[in-house]
C-alpha positions as a Python dict, from the first residue, in 0.01 Angstrom:
ca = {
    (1, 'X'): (0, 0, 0),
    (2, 'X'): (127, 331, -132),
    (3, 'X'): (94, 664, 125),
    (4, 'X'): (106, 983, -56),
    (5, 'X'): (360, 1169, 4),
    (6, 'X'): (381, 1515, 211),
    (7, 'X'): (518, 1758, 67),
    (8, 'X'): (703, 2066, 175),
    (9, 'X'): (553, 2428, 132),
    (10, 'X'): (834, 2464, -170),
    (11, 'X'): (737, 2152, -334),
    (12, 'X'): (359, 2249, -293),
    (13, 'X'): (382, 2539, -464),
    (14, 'X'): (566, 2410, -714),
    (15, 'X'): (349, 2139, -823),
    (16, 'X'): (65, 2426, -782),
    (17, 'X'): (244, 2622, -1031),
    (18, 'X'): (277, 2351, -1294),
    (19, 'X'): (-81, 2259, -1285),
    (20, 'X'): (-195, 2603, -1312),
    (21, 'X'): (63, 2621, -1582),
    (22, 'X'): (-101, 2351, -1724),
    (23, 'X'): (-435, 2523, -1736),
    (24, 'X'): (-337, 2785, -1901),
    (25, 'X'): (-121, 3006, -1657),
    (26, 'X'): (-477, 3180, -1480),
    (27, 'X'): (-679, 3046, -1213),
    (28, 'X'): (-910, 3174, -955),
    (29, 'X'): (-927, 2953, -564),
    (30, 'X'): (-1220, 2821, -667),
    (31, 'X'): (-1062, 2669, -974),
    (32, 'X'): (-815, 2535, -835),
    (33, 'X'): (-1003, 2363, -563),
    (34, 'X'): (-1196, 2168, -813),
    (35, 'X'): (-883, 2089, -1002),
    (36, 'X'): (-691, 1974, -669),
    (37, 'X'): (-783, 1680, -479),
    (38, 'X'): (-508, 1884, -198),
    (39, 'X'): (-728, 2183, -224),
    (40, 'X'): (-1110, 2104, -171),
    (41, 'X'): (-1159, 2431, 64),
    (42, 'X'): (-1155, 2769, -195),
    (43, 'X'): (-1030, 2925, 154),
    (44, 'X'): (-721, 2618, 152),
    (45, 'X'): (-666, 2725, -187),
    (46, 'X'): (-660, 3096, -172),
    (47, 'X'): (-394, 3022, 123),
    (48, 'X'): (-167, 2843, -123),
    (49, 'X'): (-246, 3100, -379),
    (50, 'X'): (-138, 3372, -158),
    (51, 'X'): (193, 3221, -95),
    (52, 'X'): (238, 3174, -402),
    (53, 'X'): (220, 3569, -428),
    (54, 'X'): (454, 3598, -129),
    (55, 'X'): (691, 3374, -289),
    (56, 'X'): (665, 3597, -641),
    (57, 'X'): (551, 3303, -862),
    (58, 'X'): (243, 3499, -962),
    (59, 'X'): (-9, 3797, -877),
    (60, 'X'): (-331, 3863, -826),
    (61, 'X'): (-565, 4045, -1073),
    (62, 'X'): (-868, 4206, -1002),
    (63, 'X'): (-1153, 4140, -1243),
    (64, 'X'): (-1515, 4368, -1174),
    (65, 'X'): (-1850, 4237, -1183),
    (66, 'X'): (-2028, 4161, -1548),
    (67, 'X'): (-2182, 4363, -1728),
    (68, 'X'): (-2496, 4301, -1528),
    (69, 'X'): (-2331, 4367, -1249),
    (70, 'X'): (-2254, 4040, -979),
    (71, 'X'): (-1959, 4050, -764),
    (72, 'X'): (-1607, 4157, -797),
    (73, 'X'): (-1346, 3825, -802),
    (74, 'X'): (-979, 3818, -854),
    (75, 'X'): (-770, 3592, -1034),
    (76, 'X'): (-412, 3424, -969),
    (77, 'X'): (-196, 3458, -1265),
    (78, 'X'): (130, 3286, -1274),
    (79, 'X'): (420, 3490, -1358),
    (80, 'X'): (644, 3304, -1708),
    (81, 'X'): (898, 3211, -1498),
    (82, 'X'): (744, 2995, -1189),
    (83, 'X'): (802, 2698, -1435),
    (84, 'X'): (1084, 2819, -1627),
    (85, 'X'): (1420, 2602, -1604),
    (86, 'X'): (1225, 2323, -1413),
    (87, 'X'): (1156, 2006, -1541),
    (88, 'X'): (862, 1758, -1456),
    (89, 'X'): (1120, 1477, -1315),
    (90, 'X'): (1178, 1707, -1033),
    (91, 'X'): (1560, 1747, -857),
}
C-alpha cells in the first residue's frame, strides 16, 4: 500500500504552479479547488495561492463584476517564470 507523500511548502507550490501552468497560466481559488484533490476548501486554496504571491511566482488580478453587475473576483496569474528552467522529473 502506497501513502502519498507530504510535501514541503516549496514543493507544494511548485506542483501548484505547474498545474496552473497547465491550465493555461490563470486560475481563480475556486478553480483550483476543483482541479486539486489537496485543495477542496476555496479558503485552503486561496492560502496556497497567496503564498504563491509571497513567494513571487504569480499575482493577483482584479476582475469587476459583469456587465450586469454580480460581484467583484480576482484571479491568480502565474508569472512566465514559476516553471521556467524546471523540469517535470523534479531534482
Amino acid at each position: 500500500m502506497s501513502k502519498a507523500k507530504i510535501l514541503t511548502p516549496e514543493e507544494r507550490r511548485e506542483h501548484t504552479a505547474r498545474l496552473i501552468h497547465s491550465l493555461g497560466g490563470v486560475i481563480t481559488p475556486r478553480e483550483l479547488a476543483r482541479h486539486s484533490w489537496r485543495f477542496r476548501q476555496v479558503n485552503v486554496a486561496t492560502s496556497l495561492l497567496e503564498s504563491m504571491v509571497s513567494a513571487n511566482l504569480g499575482t493577483w488580478v482584479d476582475l469587476n463584476g459583469g456587465p450586469k453587475g454580480g460581484r467583484p473576483s480576482r484571479k491568480f496569474v502565474l508569472c512566465n517564470s514559476a516553471t521556467a528552467g524546471r523540469t517535470h522529473g523534479g531534482a
